[in-house]
N, C-alpha and C positions, 0 to 999 in steps of 0.2 A: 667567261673564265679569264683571271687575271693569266698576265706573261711569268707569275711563278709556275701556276702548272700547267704547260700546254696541254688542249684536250688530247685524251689518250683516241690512240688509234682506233677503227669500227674492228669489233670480233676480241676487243683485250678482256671483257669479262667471259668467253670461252678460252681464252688463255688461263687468265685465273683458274678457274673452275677443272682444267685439265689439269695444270698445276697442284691443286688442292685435291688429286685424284688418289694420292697413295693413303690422304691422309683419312679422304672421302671413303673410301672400297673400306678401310679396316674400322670405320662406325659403322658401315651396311652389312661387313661379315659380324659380327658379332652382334646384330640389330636384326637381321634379318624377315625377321615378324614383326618386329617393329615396324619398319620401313614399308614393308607388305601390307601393312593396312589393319595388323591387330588391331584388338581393345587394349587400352590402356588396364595394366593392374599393379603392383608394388613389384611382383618379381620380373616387368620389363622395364621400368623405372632402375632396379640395381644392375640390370645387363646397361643401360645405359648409363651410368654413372661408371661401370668398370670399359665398358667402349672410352668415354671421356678422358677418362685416366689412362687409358692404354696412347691415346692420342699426344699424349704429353703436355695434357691444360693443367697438371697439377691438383694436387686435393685441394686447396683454398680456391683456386677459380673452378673449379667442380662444382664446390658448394657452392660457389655463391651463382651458377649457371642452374644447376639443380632446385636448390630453394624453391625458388617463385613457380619451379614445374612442380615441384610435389604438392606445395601450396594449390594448385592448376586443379590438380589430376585431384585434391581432396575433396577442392569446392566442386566438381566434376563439372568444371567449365571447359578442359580440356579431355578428351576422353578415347580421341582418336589421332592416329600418329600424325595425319595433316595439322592438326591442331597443334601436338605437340613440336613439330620442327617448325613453325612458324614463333612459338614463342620463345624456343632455343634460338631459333636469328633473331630475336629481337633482343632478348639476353643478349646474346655474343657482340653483336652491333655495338649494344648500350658499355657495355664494359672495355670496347674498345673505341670509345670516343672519349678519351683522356686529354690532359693536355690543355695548352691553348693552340689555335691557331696560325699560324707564321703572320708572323711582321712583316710590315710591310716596308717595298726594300728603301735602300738607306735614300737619303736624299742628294748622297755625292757617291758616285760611282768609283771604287767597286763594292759588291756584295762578297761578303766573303764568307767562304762554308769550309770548317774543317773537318776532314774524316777520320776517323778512329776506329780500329779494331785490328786482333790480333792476326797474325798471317794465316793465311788460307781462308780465310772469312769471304772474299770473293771482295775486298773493299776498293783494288787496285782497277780493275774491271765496274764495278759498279760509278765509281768516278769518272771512268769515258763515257759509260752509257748515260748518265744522268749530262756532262758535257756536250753531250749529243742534244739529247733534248733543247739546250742552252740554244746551240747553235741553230739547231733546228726553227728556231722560236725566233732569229735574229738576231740574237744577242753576240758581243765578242766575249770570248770566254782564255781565261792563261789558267796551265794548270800548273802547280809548284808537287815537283819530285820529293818529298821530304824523308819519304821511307830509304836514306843512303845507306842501310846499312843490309841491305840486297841490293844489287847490281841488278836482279829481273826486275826488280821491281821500279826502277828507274827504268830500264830500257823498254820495259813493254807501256811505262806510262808515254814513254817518247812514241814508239810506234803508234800507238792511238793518240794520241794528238795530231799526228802526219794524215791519220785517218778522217778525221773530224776536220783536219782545216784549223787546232790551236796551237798555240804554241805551250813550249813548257819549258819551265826554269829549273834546271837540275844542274847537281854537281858531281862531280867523281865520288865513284863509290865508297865510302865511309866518309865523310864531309860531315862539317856539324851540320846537324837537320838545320838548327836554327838558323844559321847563314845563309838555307836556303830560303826560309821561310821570310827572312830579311831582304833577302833579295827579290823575292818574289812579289810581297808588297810593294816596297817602292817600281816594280817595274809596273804592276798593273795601274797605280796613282802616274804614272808618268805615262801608260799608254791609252788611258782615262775608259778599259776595259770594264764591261761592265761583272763580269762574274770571274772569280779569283779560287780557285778550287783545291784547296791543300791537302795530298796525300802526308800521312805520317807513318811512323816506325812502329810495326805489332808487336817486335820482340827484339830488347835490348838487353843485358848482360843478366840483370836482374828485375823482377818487378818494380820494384820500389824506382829503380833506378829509369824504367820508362815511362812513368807516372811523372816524375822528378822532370824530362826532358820533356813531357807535353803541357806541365804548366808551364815552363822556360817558353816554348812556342806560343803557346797562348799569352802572354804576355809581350812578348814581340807584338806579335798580330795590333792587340788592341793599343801599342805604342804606337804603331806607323799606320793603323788605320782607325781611325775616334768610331769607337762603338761598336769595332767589328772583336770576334766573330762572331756575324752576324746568323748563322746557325751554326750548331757542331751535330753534325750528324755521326752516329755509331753504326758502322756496318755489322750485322750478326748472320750466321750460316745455319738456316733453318733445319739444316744436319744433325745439332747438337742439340738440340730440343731444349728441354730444361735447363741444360747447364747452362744456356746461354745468361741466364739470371744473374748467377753471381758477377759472371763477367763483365754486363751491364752495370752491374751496381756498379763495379768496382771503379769505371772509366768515368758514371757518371759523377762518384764521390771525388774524383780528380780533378776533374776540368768542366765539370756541368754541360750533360747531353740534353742538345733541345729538342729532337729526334729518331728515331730510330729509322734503319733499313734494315728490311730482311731478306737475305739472299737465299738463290737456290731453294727456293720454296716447292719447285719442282721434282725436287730430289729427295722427299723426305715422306715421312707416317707420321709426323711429328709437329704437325701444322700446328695445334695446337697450341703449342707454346707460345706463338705470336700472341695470342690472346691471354697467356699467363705472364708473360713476359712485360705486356704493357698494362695489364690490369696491377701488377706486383708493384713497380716502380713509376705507374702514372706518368709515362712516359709515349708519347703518340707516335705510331706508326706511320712515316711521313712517306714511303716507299716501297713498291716490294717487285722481286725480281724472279720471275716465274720461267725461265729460258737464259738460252746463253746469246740466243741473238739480243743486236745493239738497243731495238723497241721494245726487247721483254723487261725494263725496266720503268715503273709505271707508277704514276700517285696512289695512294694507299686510302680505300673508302672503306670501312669497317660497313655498311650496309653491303655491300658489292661481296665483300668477305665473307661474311656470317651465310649470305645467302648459298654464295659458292660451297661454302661448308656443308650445309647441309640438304643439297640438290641435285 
């Protein structure tokens, strides 16, 4: 395994799997015969398509999870529940292998990743913990404060940095983000840092108006670093299920997301969405954050997910 994704800890797919527990319990309450080991017939086919929808996969990734099992269940190639949760992870897996895979890193150090999403999304925290990982691996890592227009959000990216062993580039609270973001490039090209980690601002006066300031950042970036950013990762709060969609779009029609994270996966009935989310906008699932400890943040294997789903 390349130094992008250190291997994950022993026991992290029972993390997952606990994680994916509120989402798991509410397809086995409303499956219940299903899961027991009925015979397949059309009227546990619609308890399972309204379990789906209650999970928050949406009707479009419904169907297209569905399809291929009622297809399944016509040809009576599938006709008992083993059969059929094996070809729902293979479904789920499948439609959550989007995407391409990450590049490989730049050839002059630093890498540089920006993160994106609106407050409370868990993005400020997801940035130490994936820093973690960095350091963990060897790497030196700088993080840049860009989110200036909260003061927590500065201060608690300082305190996890003291944590981790990085440093970080911030400025007084309401500072141009950009300035920081300027400053923060040239400090990690002058301290020949190998990963460069840019928090930004979830919520500025008006929408328009913080769309407007992360092209500004993004353009800095790729002035003072040739070819970065080299990922833009969007943090989303697997809380909000569906809604997360629009929001997704929205950041991605802004500044082009190369990744997704999805936080607080642990917290939610609404797992689902992960897989509506990335099936919607063809967008890869590059992380997902199942605890609030610093190692519940973890590479994201849509085989390892689909299973956890439904097991």
């Amino acid at each position: 395994m390349s130094a992008e994704t250190p291997p994950a800890p022993f026991g992290f797919f029972s993390r997952l799997r606990d994680g994916l527990r509120k989402t798991r319990d509410g397809l086995r309450e409303k499956l219940e015969g299903f899961f027991g080991g009925a015979a397949l017939d059309e009227g546990i086919l619609e308890e399972l398509e309204e379990a789906l929808l209650a999970s928050d996969l949406g009707p479009a990734t419904t169907a297209a999870i569905l399809e291929p099992a009622r297809a399944a269940f016509r040809r009576q190639g599938a006709t008992n529940a083993e059969a059929m949760r094996a070809l729902l992870a293979d479904r789920v897996a499948a439609l959550l292998s989007v995407g391409r895979p990450p590049g490989p890193p730049p050839p002059v150090p630093p890498h540089v990743t920006l993160f994106l999403g609106v407050n409370g999304s868990g993005k400020t925290t997801t940035i130490a913990k994936l820093a973690k990982r960095y350091r963990d691996a060897g790497e030196r890592v700088l993080l840049a404060a860009g989110d200036t227009f909260r003061a927590a959000a500065i201060e608690q990216l300082q305190i996890w940095g003291q944590r981790i062993g990085a440093d970080v580039i911030a400025h007084r609270s309401g500072a141009d983000p950009a300035a920081v973001v300027f400053d923060a490039c040239k400090a990690a090209t002058a301290r020949g840092v190998q990963r460069l980690l840019i928090d930004t601002a979830g919520r500025l006066h008006t929408r328009q108006n913080l769309m407007e300031e992360l092209k500004k950042i993004h353009r800095i970036i790729a002035r003072e670093v040739p070819g970065a950013p080299h990922e833009t990762f969007l943090v989303l709060d697997a809380t909000i299920g569906l809604n997360a969609v629009a929001q997704a779009r929205e950041f991605h029609q802004a500044v082009g997301v190369s990744g997704l994270i999805i936080a607080k996966l642990d917290g939610t009935a609404k797992g689902g969405a992960v897989v509506a989310i990335a099936q919607t906008l063809q967008l890869p699932v590059r992380y997902v954050g199942v605890g609030e400890g610093p190692d519940d943040l973890q590479p994201f294997d849509p085989r390892e997910f689909a299973t956890a789903l439904f097991s």
